[in-house]
C-alpha positions as CSV (number, residue, x, y, z in Angstrom):
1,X,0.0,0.0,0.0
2,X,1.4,3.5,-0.8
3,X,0.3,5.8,2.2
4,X,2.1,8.9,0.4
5,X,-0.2,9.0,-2.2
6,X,-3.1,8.2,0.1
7,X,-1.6,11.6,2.2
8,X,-1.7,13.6,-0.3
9,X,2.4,13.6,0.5
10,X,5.0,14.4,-2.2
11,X,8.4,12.6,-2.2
12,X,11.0,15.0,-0.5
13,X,13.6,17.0,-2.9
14,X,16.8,15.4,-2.9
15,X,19.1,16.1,0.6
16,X,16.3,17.2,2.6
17,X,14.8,16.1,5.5
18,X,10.9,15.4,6.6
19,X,12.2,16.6,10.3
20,X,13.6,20.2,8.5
21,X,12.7,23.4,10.4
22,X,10.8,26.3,8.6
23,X,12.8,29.2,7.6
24,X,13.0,31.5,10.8
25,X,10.9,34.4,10.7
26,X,11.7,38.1,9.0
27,X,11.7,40.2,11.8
28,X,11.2,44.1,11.3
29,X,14.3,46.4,11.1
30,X,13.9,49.3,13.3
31,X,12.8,52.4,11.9
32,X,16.7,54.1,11.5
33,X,15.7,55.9,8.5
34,X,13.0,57.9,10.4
35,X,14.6,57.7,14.1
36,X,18.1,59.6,12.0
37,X,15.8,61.7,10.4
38,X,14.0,63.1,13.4
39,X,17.7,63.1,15.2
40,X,18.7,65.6,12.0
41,X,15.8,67.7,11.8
42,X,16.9,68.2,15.9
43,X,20.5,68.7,15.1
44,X,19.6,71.4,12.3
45,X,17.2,73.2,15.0
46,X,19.6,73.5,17.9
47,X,22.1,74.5,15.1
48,X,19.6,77.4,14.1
49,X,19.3,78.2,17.7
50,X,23.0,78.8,17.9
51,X,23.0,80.8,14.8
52,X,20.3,82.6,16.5
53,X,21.3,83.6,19.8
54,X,24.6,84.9,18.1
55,X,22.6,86.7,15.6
56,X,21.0,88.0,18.7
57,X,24.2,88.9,20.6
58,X,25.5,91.1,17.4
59,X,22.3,92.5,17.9
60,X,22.3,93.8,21.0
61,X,26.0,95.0,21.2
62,X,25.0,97.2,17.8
63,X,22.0,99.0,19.5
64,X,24.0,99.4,22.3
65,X,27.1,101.1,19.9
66,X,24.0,102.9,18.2
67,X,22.7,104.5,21.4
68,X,26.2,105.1,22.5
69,X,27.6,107.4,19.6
70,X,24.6,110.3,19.1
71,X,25.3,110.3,23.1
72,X,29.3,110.8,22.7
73,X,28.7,113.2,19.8
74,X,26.9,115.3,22.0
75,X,29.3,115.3,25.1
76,X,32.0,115.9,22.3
77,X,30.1,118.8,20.7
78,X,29.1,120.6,23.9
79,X,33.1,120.7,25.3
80,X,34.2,122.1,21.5
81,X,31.5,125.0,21.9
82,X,33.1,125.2,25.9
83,X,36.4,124.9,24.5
84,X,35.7,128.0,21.8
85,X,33.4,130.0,24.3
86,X,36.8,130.1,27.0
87,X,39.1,130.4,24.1
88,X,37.3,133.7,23.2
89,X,36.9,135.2,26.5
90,X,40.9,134.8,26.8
91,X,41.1,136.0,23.1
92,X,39.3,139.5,24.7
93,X,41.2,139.7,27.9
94,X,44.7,139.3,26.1
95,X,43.8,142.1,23.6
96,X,42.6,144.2,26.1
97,X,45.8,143.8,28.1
98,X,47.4,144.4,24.8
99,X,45.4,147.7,24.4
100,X,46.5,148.4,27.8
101,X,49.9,147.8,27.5
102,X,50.1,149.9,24.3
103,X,48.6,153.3,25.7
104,X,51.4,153.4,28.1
């Protein structure tokens, strides 16, 4: 009696085995594509942060330089017109002591 035909059963390819294991399993590969992707778009936005806050710094230390100079312009301008105003009132007492000196 043939019990393979009966089973539906086909005759084994050559070198294998009836007691031969299934192939194991696929398993998923983790997600490195998206996980590296999410890690760059992080990497490029504390960059741009960075970039920022120096930006930021500049800034601040021009406005600072900006408010600074009309302020030093002023102090500067106000001792020149001090500077002439004293300059003139010696320019008057020296030619009036030169007046002076010249009638005697």
């Amino acid at each position: 009696v043939d019990t393979t035909a009966y089973m539906g059963i086909r005759e084994p390819c050559e070198g294998a085995s009836l007691a031969q294991q299934p192939a194991l399993p696929t398993y998923h590969e983790d997600a490195g594509g998206a996980a590296t992707g999410v890690v760059g778009m992080l990497e490029v936005i504390e960059s741009g942060i960075g970039k920022f806050a120096e930006c930021q710094m500049h800034e601040d230390s021009a406005v600072e330089v900006y408010a600074k100079v009309p302020k030093d312009n002023e102090i500067e301008a106000t001792m020149k017109k001090q500077d002439t105003k004293f300059k003139n009132q010696e320019i008057g007492q020296l030619a009036k002591a030169l007046a002076e000196a010249s009638s005697d």
